[in-house]
matplotlib code that plots the C-alpha trace (Angstrom):
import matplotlib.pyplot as plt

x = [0.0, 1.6, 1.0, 1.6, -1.1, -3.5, -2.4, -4.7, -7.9, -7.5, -6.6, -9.9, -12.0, -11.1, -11.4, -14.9, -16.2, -14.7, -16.1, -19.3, -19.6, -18.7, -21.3, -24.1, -23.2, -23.4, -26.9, -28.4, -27.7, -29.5, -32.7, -32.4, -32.5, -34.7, -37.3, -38.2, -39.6, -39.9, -37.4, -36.5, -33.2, -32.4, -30.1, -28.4, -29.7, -25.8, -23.6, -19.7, -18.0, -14.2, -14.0, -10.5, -9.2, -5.9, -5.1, -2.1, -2.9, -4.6, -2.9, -4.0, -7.5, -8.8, -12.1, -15.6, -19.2, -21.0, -25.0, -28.0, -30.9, -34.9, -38.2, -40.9, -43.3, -43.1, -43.6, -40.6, -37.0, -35.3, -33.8, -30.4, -28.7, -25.3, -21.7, -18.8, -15.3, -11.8, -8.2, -5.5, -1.9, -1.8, -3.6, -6.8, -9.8, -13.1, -16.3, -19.8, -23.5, -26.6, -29.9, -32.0, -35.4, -38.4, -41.8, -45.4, -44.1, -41.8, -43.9, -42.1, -38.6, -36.4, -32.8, -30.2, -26.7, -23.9, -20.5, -16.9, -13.5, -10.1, -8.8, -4.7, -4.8, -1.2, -2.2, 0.7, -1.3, -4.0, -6.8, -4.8, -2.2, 0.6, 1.3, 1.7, -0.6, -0.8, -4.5, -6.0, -10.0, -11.8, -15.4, -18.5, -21.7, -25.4, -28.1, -31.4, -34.2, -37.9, -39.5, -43.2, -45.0, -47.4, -48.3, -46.7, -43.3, -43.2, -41.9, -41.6, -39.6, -37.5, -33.7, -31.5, -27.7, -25.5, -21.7, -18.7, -16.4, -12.9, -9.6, -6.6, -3.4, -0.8, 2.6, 2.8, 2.9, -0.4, -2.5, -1.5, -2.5, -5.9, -6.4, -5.9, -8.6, -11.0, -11.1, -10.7, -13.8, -17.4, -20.1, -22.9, -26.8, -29.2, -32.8, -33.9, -36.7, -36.8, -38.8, -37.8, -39.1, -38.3, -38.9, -36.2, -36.5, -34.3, -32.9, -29.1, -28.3, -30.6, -31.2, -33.7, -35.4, -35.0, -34.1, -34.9, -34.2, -33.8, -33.3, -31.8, -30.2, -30.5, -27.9, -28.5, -27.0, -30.2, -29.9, -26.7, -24.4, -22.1, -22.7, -26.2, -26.0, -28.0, -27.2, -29.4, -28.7, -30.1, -29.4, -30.5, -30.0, -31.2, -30.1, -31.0, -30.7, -29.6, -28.6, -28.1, -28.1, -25.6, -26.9, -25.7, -26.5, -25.3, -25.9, -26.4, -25.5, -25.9, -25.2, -24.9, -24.4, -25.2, -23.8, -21.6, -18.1, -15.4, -15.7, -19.2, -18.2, -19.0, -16.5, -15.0, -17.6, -15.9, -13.7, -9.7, -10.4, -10.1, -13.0, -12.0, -9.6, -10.4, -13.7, -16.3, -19.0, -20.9, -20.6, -21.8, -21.4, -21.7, -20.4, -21.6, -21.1, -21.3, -21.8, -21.4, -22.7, -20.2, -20.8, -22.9, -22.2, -19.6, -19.3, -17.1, -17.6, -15.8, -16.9, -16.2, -16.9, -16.3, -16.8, -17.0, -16.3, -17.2, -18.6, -16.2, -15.2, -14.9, -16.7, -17.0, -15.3, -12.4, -10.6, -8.8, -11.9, -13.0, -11.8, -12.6, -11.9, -12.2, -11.4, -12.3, -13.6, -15.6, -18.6, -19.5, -23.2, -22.3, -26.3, -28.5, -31.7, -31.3, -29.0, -26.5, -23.3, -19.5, -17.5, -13.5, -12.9, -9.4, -10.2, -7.1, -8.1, -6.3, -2.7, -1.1, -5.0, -6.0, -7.6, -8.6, -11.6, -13.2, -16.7, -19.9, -22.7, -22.4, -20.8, -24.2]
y = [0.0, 3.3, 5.5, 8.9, 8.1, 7.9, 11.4, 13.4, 11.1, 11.3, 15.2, 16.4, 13.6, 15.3, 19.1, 18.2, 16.8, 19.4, 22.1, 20.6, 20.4, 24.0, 25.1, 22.4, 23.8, 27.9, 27.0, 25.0, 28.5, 30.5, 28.3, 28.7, 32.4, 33.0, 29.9, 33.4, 34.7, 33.9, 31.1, 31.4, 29.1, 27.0, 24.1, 25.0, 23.3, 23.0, 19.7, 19.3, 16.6, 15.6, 11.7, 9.9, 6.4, 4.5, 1.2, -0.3, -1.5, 2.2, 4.2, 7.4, 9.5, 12.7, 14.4, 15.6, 15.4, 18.6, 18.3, 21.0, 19.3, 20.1, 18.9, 17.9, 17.4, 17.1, 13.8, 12.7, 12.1, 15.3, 15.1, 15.5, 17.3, 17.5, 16.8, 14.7, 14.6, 13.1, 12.7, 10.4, 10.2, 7.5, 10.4, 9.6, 11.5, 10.7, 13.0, 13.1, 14.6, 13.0, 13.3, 11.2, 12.2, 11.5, 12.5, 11.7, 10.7, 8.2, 6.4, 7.5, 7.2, 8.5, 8.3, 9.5, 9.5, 11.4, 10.1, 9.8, 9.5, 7.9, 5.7, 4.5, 1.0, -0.5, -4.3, -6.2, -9.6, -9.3, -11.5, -14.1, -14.5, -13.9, -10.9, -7.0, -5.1, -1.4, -0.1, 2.9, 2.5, 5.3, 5.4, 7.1, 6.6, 6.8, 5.3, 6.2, 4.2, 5.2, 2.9, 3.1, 1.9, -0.6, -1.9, -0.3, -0.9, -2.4, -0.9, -2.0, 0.0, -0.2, 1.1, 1.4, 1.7, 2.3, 2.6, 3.4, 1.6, 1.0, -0.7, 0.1, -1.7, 1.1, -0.9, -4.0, -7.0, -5.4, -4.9, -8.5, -9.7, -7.8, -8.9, -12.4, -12.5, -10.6, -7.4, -4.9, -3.1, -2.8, -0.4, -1.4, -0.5, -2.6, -2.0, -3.8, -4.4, -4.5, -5.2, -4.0, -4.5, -1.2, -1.1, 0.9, 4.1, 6.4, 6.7, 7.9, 5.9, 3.3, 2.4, 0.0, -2.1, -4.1, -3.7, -6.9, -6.3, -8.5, -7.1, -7.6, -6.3, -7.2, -5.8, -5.7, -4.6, -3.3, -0.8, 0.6, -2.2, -4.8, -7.8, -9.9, -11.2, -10.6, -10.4, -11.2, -9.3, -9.9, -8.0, -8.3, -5.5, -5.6, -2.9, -4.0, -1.4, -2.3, -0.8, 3.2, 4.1, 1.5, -0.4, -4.1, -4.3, -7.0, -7.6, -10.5, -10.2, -12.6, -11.4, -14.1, -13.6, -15.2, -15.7, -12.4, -11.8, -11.4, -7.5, -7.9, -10.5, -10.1, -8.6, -8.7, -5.4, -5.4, -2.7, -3.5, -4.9, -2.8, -3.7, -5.3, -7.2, -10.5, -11.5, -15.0, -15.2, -15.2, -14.1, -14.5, -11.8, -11.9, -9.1, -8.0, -4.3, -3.3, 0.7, 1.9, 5.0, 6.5, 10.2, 12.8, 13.5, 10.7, 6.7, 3.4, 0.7, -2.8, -5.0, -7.9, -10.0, -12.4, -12.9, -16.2, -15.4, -19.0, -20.0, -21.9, -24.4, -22.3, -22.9, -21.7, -24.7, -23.6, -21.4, -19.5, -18.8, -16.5, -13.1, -12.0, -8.8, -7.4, -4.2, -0.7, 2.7, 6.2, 7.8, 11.8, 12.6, 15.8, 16.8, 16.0, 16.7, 14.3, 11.9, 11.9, 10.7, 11.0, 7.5, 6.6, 3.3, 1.1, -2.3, -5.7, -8.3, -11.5, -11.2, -7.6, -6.1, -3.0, -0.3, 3.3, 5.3, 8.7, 8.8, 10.3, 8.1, 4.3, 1.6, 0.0]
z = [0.0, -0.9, 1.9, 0.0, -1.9, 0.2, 2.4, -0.4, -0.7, 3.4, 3.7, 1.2, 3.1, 6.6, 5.4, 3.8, 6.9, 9.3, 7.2, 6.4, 10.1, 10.9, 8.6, 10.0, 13.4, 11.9, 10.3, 13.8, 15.5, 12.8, 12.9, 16.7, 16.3, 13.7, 15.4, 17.9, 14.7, 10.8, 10.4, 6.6, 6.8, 3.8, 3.0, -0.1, -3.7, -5.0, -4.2, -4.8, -3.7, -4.9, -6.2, -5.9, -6.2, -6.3, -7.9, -8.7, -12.3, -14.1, -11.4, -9.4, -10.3, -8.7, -10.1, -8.8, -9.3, -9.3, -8.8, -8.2, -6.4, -6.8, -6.0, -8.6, -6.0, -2.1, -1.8, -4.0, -3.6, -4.2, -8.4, -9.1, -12.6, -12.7, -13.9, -13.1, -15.1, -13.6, -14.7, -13.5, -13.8, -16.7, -18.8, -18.3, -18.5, -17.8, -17.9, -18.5, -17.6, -15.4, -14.5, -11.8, -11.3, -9.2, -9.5, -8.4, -5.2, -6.5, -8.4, -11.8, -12.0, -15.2, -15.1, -18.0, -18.6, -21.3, -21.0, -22.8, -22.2, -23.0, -20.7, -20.4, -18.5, -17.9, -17.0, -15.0, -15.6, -18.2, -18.0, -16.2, -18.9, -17.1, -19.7, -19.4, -21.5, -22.0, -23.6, -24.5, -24.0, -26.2, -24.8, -25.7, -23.8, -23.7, -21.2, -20.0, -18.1, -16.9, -14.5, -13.0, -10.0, -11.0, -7.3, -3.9, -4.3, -7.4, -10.7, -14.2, -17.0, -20.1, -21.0, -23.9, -24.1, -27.2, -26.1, -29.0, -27.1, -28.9, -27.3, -28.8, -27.6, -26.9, -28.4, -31.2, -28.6, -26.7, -29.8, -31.1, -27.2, -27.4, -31.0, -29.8, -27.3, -29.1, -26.7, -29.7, -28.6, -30.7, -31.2, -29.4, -28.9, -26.6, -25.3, -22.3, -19.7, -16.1, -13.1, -9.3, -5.9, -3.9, -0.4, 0.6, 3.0, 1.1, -2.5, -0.9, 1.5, 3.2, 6.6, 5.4, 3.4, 0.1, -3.4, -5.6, -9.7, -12.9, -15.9, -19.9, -22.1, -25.8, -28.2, -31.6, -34.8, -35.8, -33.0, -34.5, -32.5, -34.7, -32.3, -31.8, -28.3, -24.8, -21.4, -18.3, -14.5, -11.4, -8.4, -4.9, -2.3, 1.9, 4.7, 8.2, 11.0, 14.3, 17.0, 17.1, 13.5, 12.6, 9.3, 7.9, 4.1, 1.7, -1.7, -4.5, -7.5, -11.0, -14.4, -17.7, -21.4, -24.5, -27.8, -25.9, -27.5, -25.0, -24.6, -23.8, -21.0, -17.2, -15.3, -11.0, -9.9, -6.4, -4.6, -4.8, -8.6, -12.0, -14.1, -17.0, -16.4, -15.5, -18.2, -18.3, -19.8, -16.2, -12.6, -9.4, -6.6, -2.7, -0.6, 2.9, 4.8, 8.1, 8.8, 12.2, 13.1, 15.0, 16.1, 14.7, 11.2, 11.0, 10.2, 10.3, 7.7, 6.8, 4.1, 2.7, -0.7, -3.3, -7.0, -9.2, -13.2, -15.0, -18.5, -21.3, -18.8, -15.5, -12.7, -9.2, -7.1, -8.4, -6.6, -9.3, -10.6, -7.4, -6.4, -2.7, -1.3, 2.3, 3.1, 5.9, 5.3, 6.9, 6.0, 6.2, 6.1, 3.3, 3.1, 6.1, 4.5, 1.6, 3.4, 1.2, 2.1, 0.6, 2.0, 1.8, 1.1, 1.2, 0.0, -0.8, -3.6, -4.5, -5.6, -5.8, -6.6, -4.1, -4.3, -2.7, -3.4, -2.2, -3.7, -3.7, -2.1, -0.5, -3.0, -2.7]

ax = plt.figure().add_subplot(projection="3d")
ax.plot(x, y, z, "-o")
ax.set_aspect("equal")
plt.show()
């Protein structure tokens, strides 16, 4: 673990809590004041939080997500619009625009999504070949999804994707090991359906309830993609309060392909791995968090997880086929009102894979 690294994830985590707390603790007396009268004290509509991570295989990121908050109705989760963009020392850069609404007390639900980027990637053992690669991932990206309450708590909806998604091996040897495998990128465009079971008491970070999906995609040349295959995900989400505030929450994940070329493959979606690069056909995802509330404004959480990749003759008793990761972290409540939360996360896979993160909201 290179300690340097993590000072400036650490410093920015620490001067956006102790700030955030001064100015909770300036607005508390101003309600008190103005409670002997009119009290016309408002939490601000604009969010800005810094994002960060560290890995040892794409290196070192910094950027931010920049959001302004509204209402569509009183009854609804507040709506986000906003921005987010980052840049990391292998060259990188990432960035894109967002919108997640709510409306008619939550029963309608439309979510959107602009992004593209280039991203350097300097693999130490690609894929499990026991080979350095060096990649340049041009991406361009599109997705949307509207969902509707059909019965309390239970929505159904459609989504589309199209992604220009290009890999591009940065010397001779790389491109011929990319070439090899297949992973030379496609254009891509899928439409898909899905069905959700919601019961969860807040959008930003739970305290409780459950999340239950399953959903497809089905991409399609006709939809402006070059490959016919489909993919099927299922996810499964509970938060269980205990004690005094603190919160255990796990998750279950599934996700399987057909007829899917290798870069449309499912991937290890776990903290301390990079995504993309160890690919099957399938996976299988456990991973359990505990969050302690600790005091006021601040929390403590440790996780742990595991994923099995199999398809074309892998399967999950064996053990190089699964990828567990464990790892520790803090949460700031940033916005009280909407709790919404920015958390730090340091989190050690299999082998030499780690990885640090300073983000906006829970992992899940």
């Amino acid at each position: 673990m290179n300690v340097g690294k993590l000072f400036l994830p650490v410093l920015v985590f620490c001067y956006i809590a102790v700030y955030s707390y001064a100015l909770a603790d300036t607005t508390d007396a101003d309600q008190k004041i103005n409670s002997q009268g009119e009290d016309n004290t408002e939490e601000s509509p604009w969010l800005l939080a810094p994002t960060f991570s560290s890995d040892p295989k794409v290196g070192t990121s910094l950027g931010f997500l920049a959001g302004y908050l509204f209402k569509l109705d009183s009854e609804s989760t507040s709506s986000m619009a906003g921005v987010m963009s980052s840049y990391s020392d292998t060259n990188s850069v990432i960035g894109g625009i967002f919108l997640r609404s709510y409306w008619d007390a939550d029963s309608k639900r439309f979510n959107i999504v602009l992004a593209g980027g280039k991203i350097k990637n300097d693999y130490d053992d690609f894929l499990g070949t026991g080979l350095p690669v060096s990649s340049t991932d041009n991406m361009k990206l599109f997705y949307t999804q509207y969902l509707q309450e059909v019965h309390p708590d239970w929505f159904v909806g459609v989504q589309g994707i199209y992604t220009n998604y290009l890999i591009v091996g940065d010397n001779f040897a790389s491109q011929e090991l990319l070439n090899l495998l297949g992973l030379t990128g496609f254009d891509s465009g899928a439409i898909g359906l899905m069905v959700m079971f919601d019961s969860r008491n807040n959008q930003n970070a739970p305290t409780s309830g459950l999340q239950f999906s399953i959903d497809n995609f089905a991409y399609r040349e006709a939809f402006g993609g070059e490959e016919n295959f489909d993919t099927l995900k299922l996810q499964l989400k509970q938060y269980l309060p205990h004690g005094n505030g603190h919160v255990f929450a796990y998750r279950v994940n599934g996700r399987w392909t057909s007829d899917a070329p290798p870069s449309g493959y499912s991937s290890v979606n776990l903290r301390g791995y990079v995504r993309g690069q160890y690919l099957a056909p399938h996976s299988l995802l456990l991973e359990g968090e505990q969050r302690w509330h600790w005091k006021g404004r601040f929390g403590i959480n440790v996780f742990a997880g595991v994923v099995c990749l199999y398809g074309n003759n892998r399967n999950c008793d064996n053990s190089n086929n699964l990828y567990p990761s464990a790892g520790i972290g803090a949460q700031y409540l940033l916005k009280e009102s909407e709790q919404m939360v920015i958390t730090m996360d340091y989190a050690e896979g299999k082998g030499d894979n780690n990885g640090f993160y300073l983000r906006f909201g829970q992992a899940f």
